[in-house]
PDB file of N, CA, C and O in Angstrom:
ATOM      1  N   UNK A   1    -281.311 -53.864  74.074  1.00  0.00           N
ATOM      2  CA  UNK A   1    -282.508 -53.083  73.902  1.00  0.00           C
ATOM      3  C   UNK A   1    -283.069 -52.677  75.273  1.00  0.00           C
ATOM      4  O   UNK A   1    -283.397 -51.500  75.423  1.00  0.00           O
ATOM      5  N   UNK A   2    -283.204 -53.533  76.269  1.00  0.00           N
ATOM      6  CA  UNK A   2    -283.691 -53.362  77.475  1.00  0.00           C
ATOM      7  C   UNK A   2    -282.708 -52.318  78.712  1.00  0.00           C
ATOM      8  O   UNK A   2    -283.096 -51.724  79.718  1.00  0.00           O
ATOM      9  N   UNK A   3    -281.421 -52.431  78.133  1.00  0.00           N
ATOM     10  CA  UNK A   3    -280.832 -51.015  78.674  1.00  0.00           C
ATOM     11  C   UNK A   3    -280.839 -50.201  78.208  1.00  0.00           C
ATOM     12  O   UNK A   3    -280.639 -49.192  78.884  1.00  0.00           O
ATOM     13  N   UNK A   4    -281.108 -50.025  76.509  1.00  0.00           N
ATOM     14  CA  UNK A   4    -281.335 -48.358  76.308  1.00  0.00           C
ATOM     15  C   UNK A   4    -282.401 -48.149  76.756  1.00  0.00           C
ATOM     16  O   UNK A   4    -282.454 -47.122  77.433  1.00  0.00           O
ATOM     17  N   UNK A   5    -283.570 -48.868  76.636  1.00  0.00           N
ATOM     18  CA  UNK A   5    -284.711 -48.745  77.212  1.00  0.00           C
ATOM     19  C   UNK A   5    -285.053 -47.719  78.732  1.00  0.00           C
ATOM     20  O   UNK A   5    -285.718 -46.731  79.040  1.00  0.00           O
ATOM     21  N   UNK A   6    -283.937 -48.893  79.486  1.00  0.00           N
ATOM     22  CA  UNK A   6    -284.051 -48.213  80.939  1.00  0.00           C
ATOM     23  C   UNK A   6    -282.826 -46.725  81.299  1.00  0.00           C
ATOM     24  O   UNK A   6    -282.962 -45.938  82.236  1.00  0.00           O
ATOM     25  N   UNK A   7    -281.721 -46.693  80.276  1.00  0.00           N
ATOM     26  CA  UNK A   7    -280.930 -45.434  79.999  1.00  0.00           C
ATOM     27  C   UNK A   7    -281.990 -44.401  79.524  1.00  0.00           C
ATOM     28  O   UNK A   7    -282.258 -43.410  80.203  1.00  0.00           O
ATOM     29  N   UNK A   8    -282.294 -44.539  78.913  1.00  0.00           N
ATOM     30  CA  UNK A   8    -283.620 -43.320  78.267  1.00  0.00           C
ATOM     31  C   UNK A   8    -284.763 -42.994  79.249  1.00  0.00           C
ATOM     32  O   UNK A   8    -284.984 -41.801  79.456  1.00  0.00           O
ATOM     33  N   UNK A   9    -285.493 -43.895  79.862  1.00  0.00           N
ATOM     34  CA  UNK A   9    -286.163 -43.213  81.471  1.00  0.00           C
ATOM     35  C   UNK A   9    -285.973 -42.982  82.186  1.00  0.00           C
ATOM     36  O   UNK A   9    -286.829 -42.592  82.980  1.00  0.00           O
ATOM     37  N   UNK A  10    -284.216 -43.062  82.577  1.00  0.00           N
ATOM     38  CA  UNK A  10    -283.825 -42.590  83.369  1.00  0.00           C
ATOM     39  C   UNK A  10    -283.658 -41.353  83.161  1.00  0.00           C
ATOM     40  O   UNK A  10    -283.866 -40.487  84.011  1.00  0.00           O
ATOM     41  N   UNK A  11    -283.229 -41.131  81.903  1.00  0.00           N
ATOM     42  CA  UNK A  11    -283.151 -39.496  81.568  1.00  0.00           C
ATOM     43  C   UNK A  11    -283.927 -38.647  81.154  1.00  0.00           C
ATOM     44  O   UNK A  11    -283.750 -37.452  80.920  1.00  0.00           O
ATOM     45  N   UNK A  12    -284.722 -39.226  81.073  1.00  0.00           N
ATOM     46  CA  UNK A  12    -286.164 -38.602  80.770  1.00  0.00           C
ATOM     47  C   UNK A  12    -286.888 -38.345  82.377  1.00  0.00           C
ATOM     48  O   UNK A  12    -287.352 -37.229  82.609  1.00  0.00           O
ATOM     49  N   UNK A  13    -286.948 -39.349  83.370  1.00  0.00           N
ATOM     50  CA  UNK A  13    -287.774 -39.382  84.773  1.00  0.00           C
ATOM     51  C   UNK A  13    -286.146 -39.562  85.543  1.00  0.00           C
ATOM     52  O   UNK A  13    -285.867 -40.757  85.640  1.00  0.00           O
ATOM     53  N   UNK A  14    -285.244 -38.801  85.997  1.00  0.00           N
ATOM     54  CA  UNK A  14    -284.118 -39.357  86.938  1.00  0.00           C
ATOM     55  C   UNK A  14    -284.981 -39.352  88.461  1.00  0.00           C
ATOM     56  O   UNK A  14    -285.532 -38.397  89.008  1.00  0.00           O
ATOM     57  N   UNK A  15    -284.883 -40.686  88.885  1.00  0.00           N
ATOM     58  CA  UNK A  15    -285.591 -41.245  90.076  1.00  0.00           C
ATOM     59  C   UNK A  15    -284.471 -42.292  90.349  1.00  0.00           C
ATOM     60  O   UNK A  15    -283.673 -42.672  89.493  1.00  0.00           O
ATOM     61  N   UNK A  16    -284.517 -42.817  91.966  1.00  0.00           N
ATOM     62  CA  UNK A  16    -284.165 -43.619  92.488  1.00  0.00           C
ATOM     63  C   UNK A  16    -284.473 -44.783  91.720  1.00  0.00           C
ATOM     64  O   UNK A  16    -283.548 -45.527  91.392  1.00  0.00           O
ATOM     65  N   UNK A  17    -285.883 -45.092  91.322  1.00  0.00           N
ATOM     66  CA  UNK A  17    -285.986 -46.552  91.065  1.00  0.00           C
ATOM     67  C   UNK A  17    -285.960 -46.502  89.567  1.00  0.00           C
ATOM     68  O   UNK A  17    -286.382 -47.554  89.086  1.00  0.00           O
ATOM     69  N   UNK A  18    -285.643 -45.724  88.792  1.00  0.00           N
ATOM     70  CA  UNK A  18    -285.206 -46.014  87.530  1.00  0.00           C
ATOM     71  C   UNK A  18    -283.244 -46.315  87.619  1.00  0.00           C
ATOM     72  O   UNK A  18    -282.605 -47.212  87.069  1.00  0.00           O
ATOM     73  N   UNK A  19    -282.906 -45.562  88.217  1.00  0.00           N
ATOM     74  CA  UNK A  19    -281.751 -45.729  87.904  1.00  0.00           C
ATOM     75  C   UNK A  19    -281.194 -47.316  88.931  1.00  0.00           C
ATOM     76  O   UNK A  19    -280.085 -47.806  88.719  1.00  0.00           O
ATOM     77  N   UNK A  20    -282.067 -47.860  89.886  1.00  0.00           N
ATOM     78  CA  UNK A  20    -281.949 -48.904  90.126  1.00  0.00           C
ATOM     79  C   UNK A  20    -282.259 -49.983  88.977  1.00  0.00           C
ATOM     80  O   UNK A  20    -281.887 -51.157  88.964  1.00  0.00           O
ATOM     81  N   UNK A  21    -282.919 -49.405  88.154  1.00  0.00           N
ATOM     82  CA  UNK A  21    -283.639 -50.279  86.856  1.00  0.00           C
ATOM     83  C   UNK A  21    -282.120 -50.224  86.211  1.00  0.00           C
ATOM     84  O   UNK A  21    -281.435 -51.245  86.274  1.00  0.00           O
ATOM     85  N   UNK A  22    -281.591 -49.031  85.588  1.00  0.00           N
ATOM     86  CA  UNK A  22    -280.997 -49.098  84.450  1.00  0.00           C
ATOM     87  C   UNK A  22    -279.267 -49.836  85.147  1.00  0.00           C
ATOM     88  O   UNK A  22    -278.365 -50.391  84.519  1.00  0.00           O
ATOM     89  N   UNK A  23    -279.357 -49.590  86.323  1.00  0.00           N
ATOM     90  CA  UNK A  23    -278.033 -50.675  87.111  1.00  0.00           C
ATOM     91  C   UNK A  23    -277.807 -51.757  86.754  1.00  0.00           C
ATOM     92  O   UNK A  23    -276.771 -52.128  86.201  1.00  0.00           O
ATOM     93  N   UNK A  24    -278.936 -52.537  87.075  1.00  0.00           N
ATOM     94  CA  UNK A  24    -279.693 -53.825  87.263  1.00  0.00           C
ATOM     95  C   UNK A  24    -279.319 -54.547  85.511  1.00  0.00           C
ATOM     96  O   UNK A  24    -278.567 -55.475  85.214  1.00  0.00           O
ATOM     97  N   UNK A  25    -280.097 -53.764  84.719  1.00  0.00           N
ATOM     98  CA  UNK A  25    -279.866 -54.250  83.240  1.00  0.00           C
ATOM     99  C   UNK A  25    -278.772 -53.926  82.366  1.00  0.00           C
ATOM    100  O   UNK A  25    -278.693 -54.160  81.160  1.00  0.00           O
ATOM    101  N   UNK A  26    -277.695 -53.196  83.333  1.00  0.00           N
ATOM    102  CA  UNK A  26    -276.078 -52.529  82.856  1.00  0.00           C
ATOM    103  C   UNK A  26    -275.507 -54.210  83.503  1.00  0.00           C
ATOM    104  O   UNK A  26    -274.877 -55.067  82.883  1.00  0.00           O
ATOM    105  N   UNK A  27    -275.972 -54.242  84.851  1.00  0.00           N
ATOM    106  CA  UNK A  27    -275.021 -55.421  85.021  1.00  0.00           C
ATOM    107  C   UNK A  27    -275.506 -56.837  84.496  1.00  0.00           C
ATOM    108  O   UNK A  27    -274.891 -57.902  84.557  1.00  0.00           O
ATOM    109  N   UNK A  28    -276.677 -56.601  83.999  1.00  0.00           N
ATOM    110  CA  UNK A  28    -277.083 -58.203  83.245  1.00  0.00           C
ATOM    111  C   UNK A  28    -276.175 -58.030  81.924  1.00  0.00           C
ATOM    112  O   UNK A  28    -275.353 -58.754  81.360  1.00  0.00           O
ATOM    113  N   UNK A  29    -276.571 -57.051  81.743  1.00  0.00           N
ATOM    114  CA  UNK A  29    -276.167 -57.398  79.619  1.00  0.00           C
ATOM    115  C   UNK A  29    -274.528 -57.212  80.040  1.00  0.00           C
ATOM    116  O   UNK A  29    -273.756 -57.535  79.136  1.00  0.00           O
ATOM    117  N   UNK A  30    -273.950 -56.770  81.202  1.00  0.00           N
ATOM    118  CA  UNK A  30    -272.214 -56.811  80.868  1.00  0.00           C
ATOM    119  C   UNK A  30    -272.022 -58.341  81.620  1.00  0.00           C
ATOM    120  O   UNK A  30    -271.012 -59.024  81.450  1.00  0.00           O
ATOM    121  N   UNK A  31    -272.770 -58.608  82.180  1.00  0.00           N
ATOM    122  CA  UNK A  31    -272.947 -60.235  82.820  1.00  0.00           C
ATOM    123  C   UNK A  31    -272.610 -61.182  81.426  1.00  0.00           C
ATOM    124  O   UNK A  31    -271.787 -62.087  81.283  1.00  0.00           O
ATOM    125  N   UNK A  32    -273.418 -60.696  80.632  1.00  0.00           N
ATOM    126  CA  UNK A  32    -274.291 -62.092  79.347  1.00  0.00           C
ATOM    127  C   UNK A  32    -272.440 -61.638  78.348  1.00  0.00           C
ATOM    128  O   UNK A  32    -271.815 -62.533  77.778  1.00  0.00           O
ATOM    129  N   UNK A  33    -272.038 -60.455  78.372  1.00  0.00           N
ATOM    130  CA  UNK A  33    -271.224 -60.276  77.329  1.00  0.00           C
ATOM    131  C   UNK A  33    -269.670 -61.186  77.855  1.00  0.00           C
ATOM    132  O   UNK A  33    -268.789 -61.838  77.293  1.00  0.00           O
ATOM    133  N   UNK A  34    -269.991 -60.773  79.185  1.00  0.00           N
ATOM    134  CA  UNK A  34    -268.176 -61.412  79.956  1.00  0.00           C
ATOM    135  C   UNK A  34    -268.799 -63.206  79.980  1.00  0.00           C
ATOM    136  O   UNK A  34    -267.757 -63.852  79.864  1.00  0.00           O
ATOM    137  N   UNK A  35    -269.603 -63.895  80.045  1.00  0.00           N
ATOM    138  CA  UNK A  35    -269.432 -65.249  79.483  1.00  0.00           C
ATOM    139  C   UNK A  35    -270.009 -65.552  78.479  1.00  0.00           C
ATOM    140  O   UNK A  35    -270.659 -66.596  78.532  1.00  0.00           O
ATOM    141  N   UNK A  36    -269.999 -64.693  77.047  1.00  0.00           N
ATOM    142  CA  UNK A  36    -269.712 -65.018  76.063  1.00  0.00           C
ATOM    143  C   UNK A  36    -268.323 -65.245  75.457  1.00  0.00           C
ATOM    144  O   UNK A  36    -267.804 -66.189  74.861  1.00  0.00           O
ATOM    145  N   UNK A  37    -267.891 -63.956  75.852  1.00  0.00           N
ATOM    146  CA  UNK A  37    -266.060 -63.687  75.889  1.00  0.00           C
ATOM    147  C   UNK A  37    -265.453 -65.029  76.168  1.00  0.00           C
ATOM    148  O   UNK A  37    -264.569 -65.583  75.515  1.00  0.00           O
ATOM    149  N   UNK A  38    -266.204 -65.559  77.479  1.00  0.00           N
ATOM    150  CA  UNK A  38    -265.132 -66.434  78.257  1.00  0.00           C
ATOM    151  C   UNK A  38    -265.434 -67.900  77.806  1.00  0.00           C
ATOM    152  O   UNK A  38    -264.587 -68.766  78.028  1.00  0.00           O
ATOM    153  N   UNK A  39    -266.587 -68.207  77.191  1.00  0.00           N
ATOM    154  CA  UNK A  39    -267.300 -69.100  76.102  1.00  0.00           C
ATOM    155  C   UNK A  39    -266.657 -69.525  74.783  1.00  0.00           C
ATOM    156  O   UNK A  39    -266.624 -70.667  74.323  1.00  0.00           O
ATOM    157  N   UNK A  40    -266.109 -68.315  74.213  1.00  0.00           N
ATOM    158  CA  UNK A  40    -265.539 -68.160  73.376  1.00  0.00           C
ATOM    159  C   UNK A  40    -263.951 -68.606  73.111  1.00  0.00           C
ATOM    160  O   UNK A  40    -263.721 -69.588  72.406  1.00  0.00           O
ATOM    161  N   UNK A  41    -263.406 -68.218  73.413  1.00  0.00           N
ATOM    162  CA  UNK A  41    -262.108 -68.242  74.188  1.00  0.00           C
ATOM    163  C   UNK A  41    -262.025 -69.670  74.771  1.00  0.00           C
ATOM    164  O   UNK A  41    -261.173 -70.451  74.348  1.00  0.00           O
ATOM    165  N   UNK A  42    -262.844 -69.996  75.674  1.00  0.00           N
ATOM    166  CA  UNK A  42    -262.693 -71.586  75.972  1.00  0.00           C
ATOM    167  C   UNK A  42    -262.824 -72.554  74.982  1.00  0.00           C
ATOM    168  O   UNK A  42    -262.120 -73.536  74.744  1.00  0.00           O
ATOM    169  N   UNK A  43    -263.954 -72.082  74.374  1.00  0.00           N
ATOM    170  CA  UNK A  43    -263.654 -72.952  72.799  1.00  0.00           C
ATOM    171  C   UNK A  43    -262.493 -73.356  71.936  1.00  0.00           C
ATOM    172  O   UNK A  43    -261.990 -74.416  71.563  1.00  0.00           O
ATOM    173  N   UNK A  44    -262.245 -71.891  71.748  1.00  0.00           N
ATOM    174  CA  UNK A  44    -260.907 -71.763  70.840  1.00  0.00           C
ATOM    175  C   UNK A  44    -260.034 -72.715  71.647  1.00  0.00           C
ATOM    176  O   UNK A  44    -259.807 -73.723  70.978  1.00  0.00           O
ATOM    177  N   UNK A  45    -259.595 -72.742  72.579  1.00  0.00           N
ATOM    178  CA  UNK A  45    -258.266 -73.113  73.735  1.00  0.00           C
ATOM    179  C   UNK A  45    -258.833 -74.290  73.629  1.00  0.00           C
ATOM    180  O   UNK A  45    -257.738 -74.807  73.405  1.00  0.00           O
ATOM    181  N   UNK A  46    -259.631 -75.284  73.581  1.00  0.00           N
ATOM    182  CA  UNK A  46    -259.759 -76.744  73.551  1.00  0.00           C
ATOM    183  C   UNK A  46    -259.534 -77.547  72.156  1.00  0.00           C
ATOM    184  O   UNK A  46    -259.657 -78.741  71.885  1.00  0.00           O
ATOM    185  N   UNK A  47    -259.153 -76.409  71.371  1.00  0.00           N
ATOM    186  CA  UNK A  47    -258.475 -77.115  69.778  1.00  0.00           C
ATOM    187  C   UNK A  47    -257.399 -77.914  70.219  1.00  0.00           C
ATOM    188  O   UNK A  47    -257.457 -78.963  69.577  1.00  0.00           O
ATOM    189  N   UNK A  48    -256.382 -77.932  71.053  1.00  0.00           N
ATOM    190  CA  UNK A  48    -255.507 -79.147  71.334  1.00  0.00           C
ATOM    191  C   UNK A  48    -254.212 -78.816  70.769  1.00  0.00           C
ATOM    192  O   UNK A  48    -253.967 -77.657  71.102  1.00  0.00           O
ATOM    193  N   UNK A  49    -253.454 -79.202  70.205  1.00  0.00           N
ATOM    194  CA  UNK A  49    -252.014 -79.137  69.651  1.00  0.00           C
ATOM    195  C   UNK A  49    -252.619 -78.941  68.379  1.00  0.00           C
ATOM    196  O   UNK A  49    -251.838 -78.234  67.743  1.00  0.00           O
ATOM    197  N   UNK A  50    -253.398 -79.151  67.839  1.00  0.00           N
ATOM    198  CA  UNK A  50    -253.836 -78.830  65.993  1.00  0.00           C
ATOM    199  C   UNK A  50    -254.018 -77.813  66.125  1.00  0.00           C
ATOM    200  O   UNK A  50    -253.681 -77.216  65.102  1.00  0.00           O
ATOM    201  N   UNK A  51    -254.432 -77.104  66.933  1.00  0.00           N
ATOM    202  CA  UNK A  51    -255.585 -75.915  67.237  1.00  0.00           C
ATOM    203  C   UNK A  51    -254.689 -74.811  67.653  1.00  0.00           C
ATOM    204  O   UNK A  51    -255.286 -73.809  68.046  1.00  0.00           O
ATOM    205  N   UNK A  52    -253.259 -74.757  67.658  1.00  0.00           N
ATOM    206  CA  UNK A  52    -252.301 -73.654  68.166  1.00  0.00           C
ATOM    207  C   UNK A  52    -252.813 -72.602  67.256  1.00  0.00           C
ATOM    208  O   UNK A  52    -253.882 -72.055  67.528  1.00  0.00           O
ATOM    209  N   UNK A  53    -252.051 -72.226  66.057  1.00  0.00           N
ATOM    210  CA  UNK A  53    -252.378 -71.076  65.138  1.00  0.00           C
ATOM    211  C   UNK A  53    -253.716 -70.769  65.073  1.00  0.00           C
ATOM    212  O   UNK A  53    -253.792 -69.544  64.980  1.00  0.00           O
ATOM    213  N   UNK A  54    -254.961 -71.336  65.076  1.00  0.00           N
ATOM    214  CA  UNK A  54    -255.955 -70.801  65.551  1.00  0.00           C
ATOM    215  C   UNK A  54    -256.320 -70.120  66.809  1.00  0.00           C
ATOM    216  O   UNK A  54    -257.041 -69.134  66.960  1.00  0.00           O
ATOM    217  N   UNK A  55    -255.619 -70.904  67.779  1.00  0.00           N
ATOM    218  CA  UNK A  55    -256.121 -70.189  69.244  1.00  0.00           C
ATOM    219  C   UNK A  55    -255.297 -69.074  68.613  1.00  0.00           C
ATOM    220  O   UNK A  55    -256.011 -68.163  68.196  1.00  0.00           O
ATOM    221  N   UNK A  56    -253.879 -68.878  68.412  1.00  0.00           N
ATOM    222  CA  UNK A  56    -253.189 -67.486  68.111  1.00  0.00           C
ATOM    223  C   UNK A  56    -253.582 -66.551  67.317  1.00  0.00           C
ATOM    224  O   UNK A  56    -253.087 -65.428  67.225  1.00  0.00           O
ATOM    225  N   UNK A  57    -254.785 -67.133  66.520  1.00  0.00           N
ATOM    226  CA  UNK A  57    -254.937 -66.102  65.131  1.00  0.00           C
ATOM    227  C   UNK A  57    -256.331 -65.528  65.870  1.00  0.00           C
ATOM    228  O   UNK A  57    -256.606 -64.389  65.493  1.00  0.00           O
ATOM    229  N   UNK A  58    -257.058 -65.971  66.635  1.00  0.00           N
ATOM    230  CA  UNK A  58    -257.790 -65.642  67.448  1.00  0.00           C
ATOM    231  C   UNK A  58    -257.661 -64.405  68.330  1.00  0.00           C
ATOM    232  O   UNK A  58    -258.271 -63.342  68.215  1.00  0.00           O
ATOM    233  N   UNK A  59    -256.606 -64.806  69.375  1.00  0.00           N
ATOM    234  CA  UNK A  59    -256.476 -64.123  70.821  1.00  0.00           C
ATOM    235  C   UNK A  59    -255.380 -63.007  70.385  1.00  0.00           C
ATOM    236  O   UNK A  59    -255.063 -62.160  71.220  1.00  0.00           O
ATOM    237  N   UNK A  60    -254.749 -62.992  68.984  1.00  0.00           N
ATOM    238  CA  UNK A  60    -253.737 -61.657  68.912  1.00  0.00           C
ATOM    239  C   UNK A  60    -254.347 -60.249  68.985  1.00  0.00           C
ATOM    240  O   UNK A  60    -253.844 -59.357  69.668  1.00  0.00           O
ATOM    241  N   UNK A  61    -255.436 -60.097  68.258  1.00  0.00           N
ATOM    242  CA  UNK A  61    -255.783 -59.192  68.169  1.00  0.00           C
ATOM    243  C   UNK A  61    -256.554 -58.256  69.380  1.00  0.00           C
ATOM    244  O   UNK A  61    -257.182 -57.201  69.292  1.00  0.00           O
ATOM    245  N   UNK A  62    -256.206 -59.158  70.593  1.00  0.00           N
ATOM    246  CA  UNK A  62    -256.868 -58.523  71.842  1.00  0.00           C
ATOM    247  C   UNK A  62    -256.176 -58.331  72.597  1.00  0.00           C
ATOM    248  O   UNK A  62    -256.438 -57.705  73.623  1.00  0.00           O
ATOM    249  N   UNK A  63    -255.011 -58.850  72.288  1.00  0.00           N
ATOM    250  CA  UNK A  63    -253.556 -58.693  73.036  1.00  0.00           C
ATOM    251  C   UNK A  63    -253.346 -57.115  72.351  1.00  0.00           C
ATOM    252  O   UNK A  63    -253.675 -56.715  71.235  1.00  0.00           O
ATOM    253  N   UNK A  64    -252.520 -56.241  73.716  1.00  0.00           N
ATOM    254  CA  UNK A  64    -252.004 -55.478  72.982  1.00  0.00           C
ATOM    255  C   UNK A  64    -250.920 -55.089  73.115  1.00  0.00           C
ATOM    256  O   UNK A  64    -250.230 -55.278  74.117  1.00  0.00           O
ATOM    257  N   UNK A  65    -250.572 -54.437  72.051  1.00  0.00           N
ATOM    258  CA  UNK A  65    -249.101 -54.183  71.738  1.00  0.00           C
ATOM    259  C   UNK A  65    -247.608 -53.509  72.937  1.00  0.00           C
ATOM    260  O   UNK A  65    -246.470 -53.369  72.488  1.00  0.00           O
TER     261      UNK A  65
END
């Protein structure tokens, strides 16, 4: 919400310190998304030897072909 927020005044007012705004909250929210990813994923991968076909049924679909 807080980057469309700052995407939309930027384009509405294009200024130096908006588009320092809408930087700023591009690289938080892709910050918060790459260690969720990597949160995620670490989870899965600590299932152990039980946990194979899950980590696989997991991580195929991001693999690509």
């Amino acid at each position: 919400m807080n980057k469309s927020r700052s995407r939309n005044r930027y384009l509405k007012w294009p200024s130096r310190e908006n588009f320092l705004a809408l930087k700023k909250s591009k690289n938080k929210s892709n910050d918060v998304l790459r260690k969720t990813k990597k949160r995620y994923f670490s989870d899965i991968s600590k299932g152990g030897s039980t946990g194979k076909k899950l980590f696989w049924d997991k991580v195929k679909p991001f693999m690509s072909t």
